[in-house]
C-alpha positions as semicolon CSV with decimal commas, in nm:
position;residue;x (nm);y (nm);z (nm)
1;X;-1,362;-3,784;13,979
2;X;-1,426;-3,446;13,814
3;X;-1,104;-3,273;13,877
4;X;-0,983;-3,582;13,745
5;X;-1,155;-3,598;13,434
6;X;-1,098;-3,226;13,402
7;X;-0,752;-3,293;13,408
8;X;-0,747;-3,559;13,143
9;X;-0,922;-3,320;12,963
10;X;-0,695;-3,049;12,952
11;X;-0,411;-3,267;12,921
12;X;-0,581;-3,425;12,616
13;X;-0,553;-3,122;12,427
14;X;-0,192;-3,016;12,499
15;X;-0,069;-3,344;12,377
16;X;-0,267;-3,324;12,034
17;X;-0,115;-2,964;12,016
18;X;0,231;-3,113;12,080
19;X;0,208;-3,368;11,829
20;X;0,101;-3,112;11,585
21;X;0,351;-2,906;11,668
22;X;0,588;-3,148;11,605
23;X;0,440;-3,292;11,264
24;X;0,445;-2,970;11,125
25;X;0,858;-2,921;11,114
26;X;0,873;-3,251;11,028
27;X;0,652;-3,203;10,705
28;X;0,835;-2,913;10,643
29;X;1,215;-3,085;10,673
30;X;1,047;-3,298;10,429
31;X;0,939;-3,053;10,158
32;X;1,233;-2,868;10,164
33;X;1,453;-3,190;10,145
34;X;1,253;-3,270;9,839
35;X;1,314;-2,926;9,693
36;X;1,642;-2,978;9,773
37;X;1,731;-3,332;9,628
38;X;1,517;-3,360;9,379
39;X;1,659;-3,109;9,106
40;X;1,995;-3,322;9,187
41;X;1,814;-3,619;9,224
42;X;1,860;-3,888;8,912
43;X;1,593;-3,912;8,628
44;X;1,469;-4,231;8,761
45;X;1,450;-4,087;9,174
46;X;1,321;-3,810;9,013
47;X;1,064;-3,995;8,816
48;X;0,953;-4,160;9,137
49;X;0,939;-3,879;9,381
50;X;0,761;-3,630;9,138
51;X;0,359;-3,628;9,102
52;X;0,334;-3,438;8,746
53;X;0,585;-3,591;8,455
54;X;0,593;-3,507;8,123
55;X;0,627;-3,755;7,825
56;X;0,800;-3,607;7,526
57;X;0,721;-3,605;7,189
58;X;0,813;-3,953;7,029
59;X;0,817;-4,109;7,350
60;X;0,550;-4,300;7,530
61;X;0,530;-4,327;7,918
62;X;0,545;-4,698;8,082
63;X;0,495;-4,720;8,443
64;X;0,576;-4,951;8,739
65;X;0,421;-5,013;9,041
66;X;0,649;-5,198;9,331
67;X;0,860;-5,307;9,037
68;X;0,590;-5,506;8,814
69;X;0,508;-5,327;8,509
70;X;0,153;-5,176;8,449
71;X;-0,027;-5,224;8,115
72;X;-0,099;-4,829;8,161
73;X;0,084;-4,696;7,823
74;X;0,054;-4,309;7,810
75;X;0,105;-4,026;7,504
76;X;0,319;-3,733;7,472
77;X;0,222;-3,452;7,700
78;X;0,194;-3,358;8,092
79;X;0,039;-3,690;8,337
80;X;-0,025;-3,729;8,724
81;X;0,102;-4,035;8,932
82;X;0,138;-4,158;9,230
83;X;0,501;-4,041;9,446
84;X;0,751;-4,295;9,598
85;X;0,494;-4,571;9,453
86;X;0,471;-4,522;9,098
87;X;0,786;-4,543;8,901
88;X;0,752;-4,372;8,544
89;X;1,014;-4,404;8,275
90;X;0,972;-4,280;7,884
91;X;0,993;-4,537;7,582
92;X;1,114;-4,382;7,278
93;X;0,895;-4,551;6,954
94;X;1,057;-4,318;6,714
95;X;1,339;-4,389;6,468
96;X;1,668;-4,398;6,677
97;X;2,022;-4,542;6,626
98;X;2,234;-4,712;6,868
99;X;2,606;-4,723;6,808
100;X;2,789;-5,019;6,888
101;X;3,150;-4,952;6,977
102;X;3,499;-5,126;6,965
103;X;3,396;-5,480;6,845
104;X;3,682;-5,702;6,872
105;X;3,670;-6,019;6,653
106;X;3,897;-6,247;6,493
107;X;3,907;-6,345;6,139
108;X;3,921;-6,744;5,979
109;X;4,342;-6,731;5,977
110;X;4,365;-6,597;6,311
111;X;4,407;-6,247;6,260
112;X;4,269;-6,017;6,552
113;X;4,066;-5,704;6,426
114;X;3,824;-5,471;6,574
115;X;3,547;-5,228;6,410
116;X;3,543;-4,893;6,542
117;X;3,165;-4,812;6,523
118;X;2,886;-5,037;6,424
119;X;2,531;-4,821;6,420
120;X;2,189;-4,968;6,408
121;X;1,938;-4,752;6,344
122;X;1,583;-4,942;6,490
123;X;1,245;-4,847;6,555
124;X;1,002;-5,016;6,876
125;X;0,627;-5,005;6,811
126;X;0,453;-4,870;7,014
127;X;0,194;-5,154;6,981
128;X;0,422;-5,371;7,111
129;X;0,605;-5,173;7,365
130;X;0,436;-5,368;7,672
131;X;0,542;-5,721;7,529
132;X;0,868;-5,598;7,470
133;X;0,961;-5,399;7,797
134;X;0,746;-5,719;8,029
135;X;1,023;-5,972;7,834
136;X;1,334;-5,740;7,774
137;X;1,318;-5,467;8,035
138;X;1,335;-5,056;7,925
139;X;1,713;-5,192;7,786
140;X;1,557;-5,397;7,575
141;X;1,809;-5,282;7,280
142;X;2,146;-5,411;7,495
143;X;2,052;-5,738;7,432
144;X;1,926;-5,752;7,084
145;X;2,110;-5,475;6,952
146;X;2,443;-5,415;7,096
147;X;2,496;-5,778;7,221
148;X;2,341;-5,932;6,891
149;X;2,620;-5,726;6,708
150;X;2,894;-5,837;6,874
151;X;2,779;-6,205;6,877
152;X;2,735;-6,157;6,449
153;X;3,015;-5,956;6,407
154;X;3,218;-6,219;6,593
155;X;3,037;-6,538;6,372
156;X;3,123;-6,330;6,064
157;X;3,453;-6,271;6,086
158;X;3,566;-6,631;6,166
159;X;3,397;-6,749;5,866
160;X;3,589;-6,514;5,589
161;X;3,977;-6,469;5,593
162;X;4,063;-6,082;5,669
163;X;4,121;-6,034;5,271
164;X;3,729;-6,100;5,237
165;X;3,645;-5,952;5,559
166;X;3,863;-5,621;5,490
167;X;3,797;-5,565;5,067
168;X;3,598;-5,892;4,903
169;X;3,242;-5,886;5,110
170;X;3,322;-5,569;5,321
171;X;3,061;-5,396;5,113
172;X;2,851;-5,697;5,202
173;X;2,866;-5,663;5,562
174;X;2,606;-5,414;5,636
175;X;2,298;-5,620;5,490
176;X;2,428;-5,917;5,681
177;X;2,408;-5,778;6,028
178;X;2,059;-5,622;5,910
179;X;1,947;-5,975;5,781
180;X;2,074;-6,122;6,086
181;X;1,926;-5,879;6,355
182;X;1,609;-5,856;6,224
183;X;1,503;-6,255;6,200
184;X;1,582;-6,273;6,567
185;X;1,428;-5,995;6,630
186;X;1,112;-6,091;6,449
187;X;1,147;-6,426;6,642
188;X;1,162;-6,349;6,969
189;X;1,110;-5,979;7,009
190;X;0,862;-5,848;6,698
191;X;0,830;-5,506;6,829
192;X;1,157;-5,412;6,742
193;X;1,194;-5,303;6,379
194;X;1,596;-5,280;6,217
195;X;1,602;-5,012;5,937
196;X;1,944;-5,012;5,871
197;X;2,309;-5,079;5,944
198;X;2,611;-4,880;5,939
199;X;2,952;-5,066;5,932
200;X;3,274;-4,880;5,947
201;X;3,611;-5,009;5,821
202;X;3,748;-5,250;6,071
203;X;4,118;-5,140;6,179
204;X;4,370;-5,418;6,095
205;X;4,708;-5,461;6,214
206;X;4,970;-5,208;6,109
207;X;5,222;-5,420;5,941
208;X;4,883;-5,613;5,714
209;X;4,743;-5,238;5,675
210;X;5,094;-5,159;5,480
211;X;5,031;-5,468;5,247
212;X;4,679;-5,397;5,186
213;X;4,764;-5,034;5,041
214;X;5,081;-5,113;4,844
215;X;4,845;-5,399;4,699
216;X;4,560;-5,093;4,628
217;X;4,834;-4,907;4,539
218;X;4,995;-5,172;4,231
219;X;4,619;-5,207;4,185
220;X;4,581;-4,918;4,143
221;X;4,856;-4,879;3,858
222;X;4,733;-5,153;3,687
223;X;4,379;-5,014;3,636
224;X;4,578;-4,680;3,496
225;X;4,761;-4,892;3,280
226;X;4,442;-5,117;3,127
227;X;4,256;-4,729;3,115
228;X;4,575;-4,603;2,953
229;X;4,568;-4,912;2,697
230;X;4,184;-4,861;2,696
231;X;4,238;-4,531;2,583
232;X;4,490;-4,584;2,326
233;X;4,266;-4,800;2,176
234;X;3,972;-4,561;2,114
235;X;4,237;-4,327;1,957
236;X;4,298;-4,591;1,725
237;X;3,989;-4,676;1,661
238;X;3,882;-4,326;1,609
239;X;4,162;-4,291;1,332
240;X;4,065;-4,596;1,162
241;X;3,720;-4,447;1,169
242;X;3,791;-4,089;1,043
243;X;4,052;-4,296;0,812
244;X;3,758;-4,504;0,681
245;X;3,525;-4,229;0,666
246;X;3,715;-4,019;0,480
247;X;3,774;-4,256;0,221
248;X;3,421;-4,328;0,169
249;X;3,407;-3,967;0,154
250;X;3,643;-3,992;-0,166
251;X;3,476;-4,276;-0,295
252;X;3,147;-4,101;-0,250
253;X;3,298;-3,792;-0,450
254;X;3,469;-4,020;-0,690
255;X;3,137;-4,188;-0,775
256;X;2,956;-3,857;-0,764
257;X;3,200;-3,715;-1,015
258;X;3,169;-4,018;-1,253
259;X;2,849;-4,038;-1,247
260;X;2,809;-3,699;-1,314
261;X;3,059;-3,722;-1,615
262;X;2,828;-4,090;-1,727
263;X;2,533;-3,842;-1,728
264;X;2,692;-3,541;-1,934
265;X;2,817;-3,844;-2,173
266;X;2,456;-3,942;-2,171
267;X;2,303;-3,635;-2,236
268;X;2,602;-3,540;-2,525
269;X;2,506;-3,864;-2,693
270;X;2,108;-3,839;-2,631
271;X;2,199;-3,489;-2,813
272;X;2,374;-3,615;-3,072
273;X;2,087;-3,872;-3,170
274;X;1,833;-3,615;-3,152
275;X;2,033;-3,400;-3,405
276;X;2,124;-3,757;-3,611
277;X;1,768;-3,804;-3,648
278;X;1,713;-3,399;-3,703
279;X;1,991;-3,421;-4,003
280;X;1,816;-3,730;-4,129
281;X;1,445;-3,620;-4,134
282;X;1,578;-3,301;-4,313
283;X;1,803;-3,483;-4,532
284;X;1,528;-3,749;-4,622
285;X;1,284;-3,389;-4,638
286;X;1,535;-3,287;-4,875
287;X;1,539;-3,557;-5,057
288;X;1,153;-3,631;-5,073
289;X;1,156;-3,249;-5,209
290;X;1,415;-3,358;-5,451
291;X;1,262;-3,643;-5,586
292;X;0,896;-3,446;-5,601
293;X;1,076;-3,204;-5,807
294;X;1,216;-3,413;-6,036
295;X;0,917;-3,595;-6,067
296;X;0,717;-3,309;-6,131
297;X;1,000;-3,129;-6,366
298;X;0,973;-3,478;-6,539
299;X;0,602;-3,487;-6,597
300;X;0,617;-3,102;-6,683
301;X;0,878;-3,210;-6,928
302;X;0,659;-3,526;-7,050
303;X;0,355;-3,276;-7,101
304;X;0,568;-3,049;-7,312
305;X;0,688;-3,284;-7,548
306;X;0,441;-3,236;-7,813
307;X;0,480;-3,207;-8,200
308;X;0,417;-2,828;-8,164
309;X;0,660;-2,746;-7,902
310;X;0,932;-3,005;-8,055
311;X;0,921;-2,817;-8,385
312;X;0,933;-2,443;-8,185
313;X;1,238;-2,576;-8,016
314;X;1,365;-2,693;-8,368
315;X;1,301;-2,343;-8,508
316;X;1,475;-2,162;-8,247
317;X;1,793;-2,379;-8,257
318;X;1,783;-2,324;-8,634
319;X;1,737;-1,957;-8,611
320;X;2,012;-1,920;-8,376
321;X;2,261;-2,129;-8,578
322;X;2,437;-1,888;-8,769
323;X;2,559;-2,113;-9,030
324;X;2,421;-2,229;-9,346
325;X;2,452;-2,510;-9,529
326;X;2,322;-2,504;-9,874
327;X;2,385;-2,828;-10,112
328;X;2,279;-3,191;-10,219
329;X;2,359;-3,387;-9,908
330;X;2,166;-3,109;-9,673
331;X;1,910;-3,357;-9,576
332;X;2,135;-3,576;-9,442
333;X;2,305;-3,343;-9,235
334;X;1,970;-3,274;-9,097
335;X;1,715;-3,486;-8,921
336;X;1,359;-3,498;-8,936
337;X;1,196;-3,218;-8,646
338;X;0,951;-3,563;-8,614
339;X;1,205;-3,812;-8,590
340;X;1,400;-3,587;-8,347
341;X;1,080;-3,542;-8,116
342;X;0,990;-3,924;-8,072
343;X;1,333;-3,959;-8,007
344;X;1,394;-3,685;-7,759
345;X;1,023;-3,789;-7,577
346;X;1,209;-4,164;-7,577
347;X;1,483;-4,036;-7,385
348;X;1,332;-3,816;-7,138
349;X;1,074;-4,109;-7,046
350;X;1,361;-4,375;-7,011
351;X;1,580;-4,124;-6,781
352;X;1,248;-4,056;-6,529
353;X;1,204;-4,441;-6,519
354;X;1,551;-4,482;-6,401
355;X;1,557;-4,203;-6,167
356;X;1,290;-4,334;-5,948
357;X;1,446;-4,678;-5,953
358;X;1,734;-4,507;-5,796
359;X;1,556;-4,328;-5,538
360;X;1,390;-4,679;-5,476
């Protein structure tokens, strides 16, 4: 029994050297396999093989674990896993746009068109990115983005004729599809967020194309004409107005010039009272002098006629006659100096009494 156990015993540790022998290669085959296929590998084999990942910057990482999805939601940056069990995949919850290309549809009269390039530009919170990838899967956008286009581009089109579709509501288009994306979305996916939507010009049959541009063409010539009329018009409208302006101007000038002409008139006749009333007040001065004079001459005259100076006056008279009379009828050739003065003193009185009647 003891060579026998002996023998067990030093078989025992030959056969753990074998295995080890052999497991060692065989870990090795692997490694270098995985060096090998991995760098060729795709993102998701890669994903699943590798321990370290990285999550980029406006991405979040989601992970799966024999295909269910694990509420695990991780940040930008390096994270460790689990290999060949753990599948990893990066969400993006930044803006983004998805383009949507070669949309056939066909408008209300039948006519067959197709839009080149539709884009979306969307946003998935990151809030909501567990909800939305557990309903909708990582391509979450295929079926409310790129299939929701074609299904509205398609329910648009056959309810306008190509005329609408093509000029009328074309401008219209874009915040239709964002109207109509975003209450479904907000219905049955709320996570996902539509910004905006880009429509390009659908492309029409050749032979409608042709119409469509000789009609933007006579269009076109029509507008020139209506700006040409429009135009005319202002230059009409400006010559009436420079016409009208400048014949307020004249009338302006005109009643300038007459009014300055009333005003010299004015002023010649304002003058010509002010020297009316000048040549009156001196005349009536004049006259007031006059008639002082007179009046004082008169009672000068009054005061000398006295008996005395009546018979000087006589005296000299007589001595400068140089004739005389000698004879019987003398005295009746000669008055009485006496009688003379009363009479003379009569006169002068009566001729002041009238001249002040007059200047009465």
């Amino acid at each position: 029994m003891d060579s026998q156990q002996q023998t067990r015993a030093s078989q025992q540790p030959r056969d753990s050297n074998s295995s080890t022998s052999i497991a060692i290669p065989f870990l090795s085959f692997i490694a270098i396999a995985a060096l090998v296929l991995v760098p060729s590998a795709s993102p998701s084999f890669k994903n699943t093989l590798s321990i370290i990942h990285q999550v980029p910057e406006g991405h979040v990482g989601v992970y799966w674990i024999g295909g269910a999805l694990l509420k695990t939601i991780t940040e930008p940056g390096f994270h460790m896993k689990m290999p060949f069990l753990t599948q990893f995949e990066p969400v993006q919850v930044t803006l983004q746009t998805d383009e949507v290309t070669d949309i056939p549809c066909g408008t209300k009269g039948g006519v067959m068109i197709s839009f080149g390039k539709i884009e979306v530009v969307n946003r998935l919170r990151k809030e909501s990115v567990y909800e939305t990838l557990l309903n909708y899967g990582v391509h979450y956008d295929k079926t409310w983005i790129y299939d929701k286009i074609h299904h509205e581009i398609n329910q648009f089109c056959s309810s306008h004729s190509l005329q609408q579709v093509y000029i009328d509501v074309f401008d219209q288009i874009d915040e239709k599809m964002k109207d109509a994306l975003q209450v479904d979305c907000t219905r049955y996916a709320p996570g996902i967020e539509i910004i905006g939507v880009r429509v390009t010009k659908p492309n029409i049959p050749e032979s409608i194309r042709r119409n469509f541009e000789q009609m933007e063409e006579e269009r076109t010539k029509v507008l020139i004409a209506i700006e040409k009329q429009k135009v005319a018009e202002k230059e009409a409208e400006t010559m009436k107005k420079m016409a009208i302006s400048e014949a307020e101007k004249n009338a302006n000038v005109s009643k300038i010039v007459m009014e300055q002409k009333l005003l010299e008139k004015d002023s010649a006749r304002k003058q010509e009272e002010i020297e009316n009333e000048m040549y009156l007040a001196r005349e009536k001065s004049l006259a007031d002098a006059d008639f002082y004079r007179v009046i004082r001459e008169a009672e000068a005259n009054k005061l000398k006629l006295t008996p005395e100076f009546l018979e000087l006056k006589f005296i000299e008279s007589i001595a400068n006659n140089t004739k005389i009379f000698f004879g019987d009828k003398i005295p009746n050739m000669i008055l009485d100096q006496r009688l003379l003065g009363n009479f003379l003193a009569e006169e002068v009185s009566r001729g002041a009494g009238t001249k002040m009647k007059a200047d009465i």
